[in-house]
C-alpha positions in Angstrom: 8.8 2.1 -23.5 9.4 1.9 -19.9 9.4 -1.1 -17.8 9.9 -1.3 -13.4 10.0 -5.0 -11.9 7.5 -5.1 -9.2 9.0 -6.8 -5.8 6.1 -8.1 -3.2 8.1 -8.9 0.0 11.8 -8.5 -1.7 10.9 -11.5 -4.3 10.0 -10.3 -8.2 6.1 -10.6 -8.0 5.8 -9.1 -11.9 6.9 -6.5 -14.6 4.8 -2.9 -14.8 5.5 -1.3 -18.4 4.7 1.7 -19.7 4.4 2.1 -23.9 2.0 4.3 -26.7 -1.1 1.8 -25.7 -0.8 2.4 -21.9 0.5 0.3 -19.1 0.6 -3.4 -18.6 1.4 -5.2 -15.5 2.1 -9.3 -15.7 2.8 -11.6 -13.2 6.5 -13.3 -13.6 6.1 -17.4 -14.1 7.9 -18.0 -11.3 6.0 -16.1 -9.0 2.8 -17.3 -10.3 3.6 -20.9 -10.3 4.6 -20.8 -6.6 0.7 -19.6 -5.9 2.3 -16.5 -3.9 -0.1 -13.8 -2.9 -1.5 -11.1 -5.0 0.2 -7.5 -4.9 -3.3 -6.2 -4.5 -6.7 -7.0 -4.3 -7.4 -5.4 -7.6 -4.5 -7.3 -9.7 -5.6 -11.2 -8.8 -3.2 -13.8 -9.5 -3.6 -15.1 -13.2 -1.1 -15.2 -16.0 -2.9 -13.1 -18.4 -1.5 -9.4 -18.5 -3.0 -6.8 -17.2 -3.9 -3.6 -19.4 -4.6 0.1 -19.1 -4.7 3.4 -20.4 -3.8 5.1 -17.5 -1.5 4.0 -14.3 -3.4 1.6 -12.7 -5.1 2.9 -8.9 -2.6 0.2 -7.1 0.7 1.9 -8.2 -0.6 5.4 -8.5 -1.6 4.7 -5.3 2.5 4.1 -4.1 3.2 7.7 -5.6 3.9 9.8 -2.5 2.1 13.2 -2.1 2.4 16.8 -0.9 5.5 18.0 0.5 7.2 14.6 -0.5 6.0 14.5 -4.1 8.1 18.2 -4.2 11.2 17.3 -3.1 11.1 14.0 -6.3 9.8 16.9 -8.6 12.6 19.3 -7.6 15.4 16.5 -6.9 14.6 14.1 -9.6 13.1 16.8 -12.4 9.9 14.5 -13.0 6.5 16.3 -13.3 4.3 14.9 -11.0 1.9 14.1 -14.5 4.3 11.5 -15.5 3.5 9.4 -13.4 5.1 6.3 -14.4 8.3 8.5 -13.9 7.7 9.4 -10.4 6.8 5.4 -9.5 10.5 4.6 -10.9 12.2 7.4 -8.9 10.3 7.3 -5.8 8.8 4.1 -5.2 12.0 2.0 -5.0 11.5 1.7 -0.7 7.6 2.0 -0.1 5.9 1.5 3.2 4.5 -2.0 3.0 5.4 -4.8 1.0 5.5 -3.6 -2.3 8.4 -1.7 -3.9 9.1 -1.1 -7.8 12.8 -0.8 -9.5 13.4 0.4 -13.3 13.9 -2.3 -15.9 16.8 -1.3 -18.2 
């Protein structure tokens, strides 16, 4: 299992985790109870979890590509098929407001 905490603007919007029935992304209480912002139009506010069998669109979406998505293969020995593994190496300072850390 792999987890990343999901920061919207520098405050922890939510946890994205990766196990054998696919990903999950949840909304932290805190962040939720504040009535902050979504992280994306396609993960509304709400305190249900979120499921999936693959990454969903939003953070594949934050994956870089090309040229970039090399140098985190070559540096960082990921395959660009894990994809969960690429979000927690490369996705730590996105452009925009959205950035994602590992979870130990």
């Amino acid at each position: 299992m792999r987890k990343a905490k999901v920061l919207y603007q520098d405050e922890w919007a939510g946890t994205l985790t990766e196990d054998e029935e696919g990903y999950h992304f949840q909304y932290e209480y805190e962040y939720f109870a504040k009535g902050r912002a979504p992280i994306s139009l396609t993960l509304q506010l709400q305190q249900e979890p979120f499921h999936s069998n693959i990454l969903f669109p939003f953070f594949d979406g934050l994956i870089p590509e090309g040229w970039i998505l090399d140098i985190v293969e070559k540096n960082w020995k990921v395959s660009e098929k894990d994809r969960m593994g690429v979000l927690l190496v490369a996705c730590k300072d996105c452009i925009g407001a959205v950035s994602i850390e590992p979870l130990i």
